[in-house]
matplotlib code that plots the C-alpha trace (Angstrom):
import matplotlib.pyplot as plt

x = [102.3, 102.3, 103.0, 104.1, 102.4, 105.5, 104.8, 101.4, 101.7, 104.0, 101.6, 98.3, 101.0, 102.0, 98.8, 97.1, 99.6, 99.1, 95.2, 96.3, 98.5, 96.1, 93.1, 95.3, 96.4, 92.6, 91.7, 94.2, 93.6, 89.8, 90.5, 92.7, 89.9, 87.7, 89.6, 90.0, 86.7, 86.1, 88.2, 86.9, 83.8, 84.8, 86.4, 83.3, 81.2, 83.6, 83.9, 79.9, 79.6, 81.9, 80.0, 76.7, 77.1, 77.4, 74.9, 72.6, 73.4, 73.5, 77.1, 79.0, 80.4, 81.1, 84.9, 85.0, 87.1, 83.0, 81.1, 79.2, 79.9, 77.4, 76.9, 76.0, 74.9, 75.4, 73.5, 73.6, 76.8, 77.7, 74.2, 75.4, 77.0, 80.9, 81.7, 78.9, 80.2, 83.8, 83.1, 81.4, 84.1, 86.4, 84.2, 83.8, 87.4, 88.5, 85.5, 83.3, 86.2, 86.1, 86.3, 82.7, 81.6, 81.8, 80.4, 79.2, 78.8, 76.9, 78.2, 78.9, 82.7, 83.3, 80.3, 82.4, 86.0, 84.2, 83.3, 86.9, 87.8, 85.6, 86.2, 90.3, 90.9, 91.2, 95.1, 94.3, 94.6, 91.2, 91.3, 94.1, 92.7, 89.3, 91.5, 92.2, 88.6, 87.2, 89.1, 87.5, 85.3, 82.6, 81.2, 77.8, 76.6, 73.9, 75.5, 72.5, 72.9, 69.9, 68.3, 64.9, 66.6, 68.3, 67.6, 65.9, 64.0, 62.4, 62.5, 59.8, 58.2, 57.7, 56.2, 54.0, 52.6, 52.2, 50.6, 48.1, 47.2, 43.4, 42.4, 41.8, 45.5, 47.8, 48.4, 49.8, 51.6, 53.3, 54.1, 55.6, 57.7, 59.4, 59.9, 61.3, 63.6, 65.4, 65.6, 67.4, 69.3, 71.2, 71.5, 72.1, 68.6, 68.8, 66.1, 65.2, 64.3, 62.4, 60.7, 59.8, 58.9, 56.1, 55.0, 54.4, 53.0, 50.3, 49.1, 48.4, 46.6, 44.6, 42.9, 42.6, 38.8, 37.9, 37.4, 41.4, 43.7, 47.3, 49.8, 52.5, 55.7, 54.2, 53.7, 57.2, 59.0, 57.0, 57.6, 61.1, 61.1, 59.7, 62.2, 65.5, 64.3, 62.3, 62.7, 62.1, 59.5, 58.1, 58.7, 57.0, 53.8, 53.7, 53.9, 58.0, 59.7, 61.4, 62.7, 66.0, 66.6, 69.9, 70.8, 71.4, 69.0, 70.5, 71.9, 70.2, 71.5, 73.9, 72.0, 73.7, 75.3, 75.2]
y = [106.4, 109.7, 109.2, 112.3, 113.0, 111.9, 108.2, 108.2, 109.0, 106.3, 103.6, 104.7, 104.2, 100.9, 100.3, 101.5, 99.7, 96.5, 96.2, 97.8, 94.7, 92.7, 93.6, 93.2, 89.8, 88.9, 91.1, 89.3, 85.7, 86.4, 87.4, 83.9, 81.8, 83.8, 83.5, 79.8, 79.1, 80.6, 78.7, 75.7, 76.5, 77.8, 74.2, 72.5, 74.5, 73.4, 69.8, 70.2, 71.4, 69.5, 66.4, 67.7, 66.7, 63.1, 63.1, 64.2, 62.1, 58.8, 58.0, 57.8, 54.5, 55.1, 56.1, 59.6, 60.6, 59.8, 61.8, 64.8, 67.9, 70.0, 73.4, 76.5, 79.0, 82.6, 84.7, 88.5, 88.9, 92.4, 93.6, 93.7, 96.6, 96.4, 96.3, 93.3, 91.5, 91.7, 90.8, 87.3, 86.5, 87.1, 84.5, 82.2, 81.8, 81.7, 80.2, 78.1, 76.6, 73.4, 69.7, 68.2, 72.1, 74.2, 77.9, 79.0, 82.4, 84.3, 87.7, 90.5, 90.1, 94.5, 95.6, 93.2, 94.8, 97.9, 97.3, 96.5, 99.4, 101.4, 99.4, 99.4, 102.5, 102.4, 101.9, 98.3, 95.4, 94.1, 91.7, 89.5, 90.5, 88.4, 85.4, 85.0, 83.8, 82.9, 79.7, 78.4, 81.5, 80.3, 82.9, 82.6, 82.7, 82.1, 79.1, 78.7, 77.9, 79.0, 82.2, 81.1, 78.9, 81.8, 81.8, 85.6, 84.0, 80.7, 83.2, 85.3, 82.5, 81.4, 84.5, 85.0, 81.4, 82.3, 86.0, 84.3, 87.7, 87.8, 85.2, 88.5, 90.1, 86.4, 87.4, 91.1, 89.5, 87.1, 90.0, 91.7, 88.9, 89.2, 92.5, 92.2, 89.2, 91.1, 94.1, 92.2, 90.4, 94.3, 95.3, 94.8, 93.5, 91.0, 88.4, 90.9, 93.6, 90.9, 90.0, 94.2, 94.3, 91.8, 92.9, 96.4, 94.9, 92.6, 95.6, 96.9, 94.2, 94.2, 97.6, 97.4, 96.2, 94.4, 98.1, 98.9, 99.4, 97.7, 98.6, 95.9, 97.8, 100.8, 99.0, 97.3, 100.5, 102.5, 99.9, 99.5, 102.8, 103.3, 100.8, 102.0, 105.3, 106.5, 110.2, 110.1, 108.7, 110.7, 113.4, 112.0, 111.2, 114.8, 116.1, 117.6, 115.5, 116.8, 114.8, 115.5, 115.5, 113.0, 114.7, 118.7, 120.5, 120.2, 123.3, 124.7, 123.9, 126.5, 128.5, 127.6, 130.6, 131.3]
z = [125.5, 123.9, 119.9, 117.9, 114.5, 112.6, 114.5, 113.8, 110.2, 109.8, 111.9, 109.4, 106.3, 107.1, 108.1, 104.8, 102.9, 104.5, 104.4, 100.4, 99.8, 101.0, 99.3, 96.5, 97.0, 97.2, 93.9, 92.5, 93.7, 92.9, 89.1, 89.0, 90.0, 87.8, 84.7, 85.6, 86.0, 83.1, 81.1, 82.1, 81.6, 78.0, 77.6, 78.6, 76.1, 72.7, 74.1, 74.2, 70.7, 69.1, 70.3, 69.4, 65.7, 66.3, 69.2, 66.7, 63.8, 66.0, 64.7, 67.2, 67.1, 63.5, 62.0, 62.9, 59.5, 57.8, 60.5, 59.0, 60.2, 61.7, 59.7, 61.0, 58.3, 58.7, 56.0, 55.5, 57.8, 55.6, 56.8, 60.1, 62.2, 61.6, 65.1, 65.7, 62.6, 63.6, 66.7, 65.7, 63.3, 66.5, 68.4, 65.8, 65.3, 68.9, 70.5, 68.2, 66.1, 67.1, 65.4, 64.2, 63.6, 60.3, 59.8, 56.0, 55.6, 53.5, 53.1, 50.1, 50.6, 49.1, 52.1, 54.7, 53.5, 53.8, 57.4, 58.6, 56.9, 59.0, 62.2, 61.9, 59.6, 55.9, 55.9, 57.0, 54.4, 55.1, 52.6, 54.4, 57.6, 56.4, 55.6, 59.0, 59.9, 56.0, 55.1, 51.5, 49.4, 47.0, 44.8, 43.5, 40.3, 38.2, 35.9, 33.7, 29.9, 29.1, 29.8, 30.7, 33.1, 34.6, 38.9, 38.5, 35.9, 38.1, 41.3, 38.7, 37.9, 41.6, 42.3, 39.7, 40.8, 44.1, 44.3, 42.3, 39.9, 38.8, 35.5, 33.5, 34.5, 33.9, 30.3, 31.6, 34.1, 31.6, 30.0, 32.8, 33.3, 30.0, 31.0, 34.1, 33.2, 30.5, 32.8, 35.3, 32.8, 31.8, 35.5, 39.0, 40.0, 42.8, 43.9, 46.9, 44.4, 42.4, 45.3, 45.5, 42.1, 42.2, 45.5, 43.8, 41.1, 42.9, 45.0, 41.6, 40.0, 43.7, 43.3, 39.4, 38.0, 35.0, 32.9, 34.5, 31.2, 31.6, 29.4, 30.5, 29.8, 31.2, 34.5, 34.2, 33.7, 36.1, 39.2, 38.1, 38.6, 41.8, 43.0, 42.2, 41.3, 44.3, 43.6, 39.9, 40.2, 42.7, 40.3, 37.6, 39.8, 40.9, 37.3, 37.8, 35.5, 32.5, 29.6, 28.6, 24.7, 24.3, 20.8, 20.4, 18.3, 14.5, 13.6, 10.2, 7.0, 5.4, 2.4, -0.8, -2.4, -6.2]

ax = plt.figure().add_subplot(projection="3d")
ax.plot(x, y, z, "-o")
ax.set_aspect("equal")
plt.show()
């Protein structure tokens, strides 16, 4: 049987469109079982987790309004990429929130507006967008009465313990200390740049000998300086620095006329 072409292009479209339909059906069919898998599986995990906290404290056959909670802690979330720290908010709130499980974050709460900002556009409210995942918000702060019982001033202590500086250098570094403390009690110095501070300072107490003179503030000022002053004090090392007079010149005194 002779077919014209206007036959046969009709035969290969309804045959094209069938094996179309069909594969189709199947892509189709194959995403359901997918997705449902996949739920299930997702279900499995959070029924998992959320007995994992009483699995692990041994109480289960305890009232479950007095079971502890087990606590994930997140630190230095604002440190974090935007996208990647969006992204596990996102999964903490949809995935991992489940009974028995609690997530504290540790995060600068300005850097982490800043990164929806730059993740959504900076027409977004970021602030109520955050208060979709961050239920309760604790801010720290030192609460101290006392000055020398200030955290920066026992994180200085703890250091100065523990770099163990030379017998003939723990009255400069005492010194230093006092420095230091009422340095960071006038500005933004965090334990991290404490931390920097007396790392800078040990490696100079390491190469110093007996005959080394220290001059306490002039080691406080000068590390201060290469920490939050990197190009200053670059300039100052190299011999560029200027000093800037604060007060004008005063002009001369008018002659007195007879």
């Amino acid at each position: 049987m002779w077919l014209t072409q206007e036959s046969l292009q009709k035969k290969m479209s309804s045959a094209i469109a069938d094996e179309a339909t069909t594969l189709t059906e199947k892509y189709i069919e194959t995403l359901l079982v997918e997705a449902e898998q996949q739920k299930i599986t997702l279900q499995s995990f959070r029924e998992a987790l959320s007995s994992l906290a009483p699995a692990l404290s041994n109480e289960t056959e305890h009232d479950p309004a007095d079971l502890k909670p087990l606590v994930f802690i997140i630190d230095e979330l604002d440190r974090c990429t935007p996208p990647f720290a969006l992204a596990l908010l996102e999964r903490i709130k949809h995935v991992l929130s489940v009974p028995n499980v609690q997530f504290v974050l540790g995060a600068h709460l300005a850097q982490l507006r800043t990164s929806v900002r730059a993740t959504y556009g900076g027409d977004i409210d970021a602030t109520t967008y955050l208060q979709k995942f961050i239920h309760v918000t604790v801010p720290l702060f030192d609460a101290s009465e006392h000055k020398r019982n200030s955290a920066i001033r026992k994180y200085a202590r703890y250091l100065a313990c523990n770099l163990e500086f030379p017998g003939h250098h723990r009255d400069n570094s005492e010194h230093i200390l006092d420095l230091l403390d009422l340095y960071a009690q006038h500005s933004t110095l965090t334990l991290r740049d404490l931390d920097r501070l007396y790392t800078i300072i040990a490696l100079s107490f390491s190469i110093a000998d007996n005959s080394t003179m220290f001059c306490p503030p002039l080691v406080a000022g000068l590390t201060i300086l290469k920490l939050k002053h990197p190009e200053l004090y670059k300039k100052g090392k190299d011999g560029h620095a200027r000093v800037q007079r604060s007060c004008p010149h005063p002009s001369p005194r008018p002659r007195a006329t007879k």
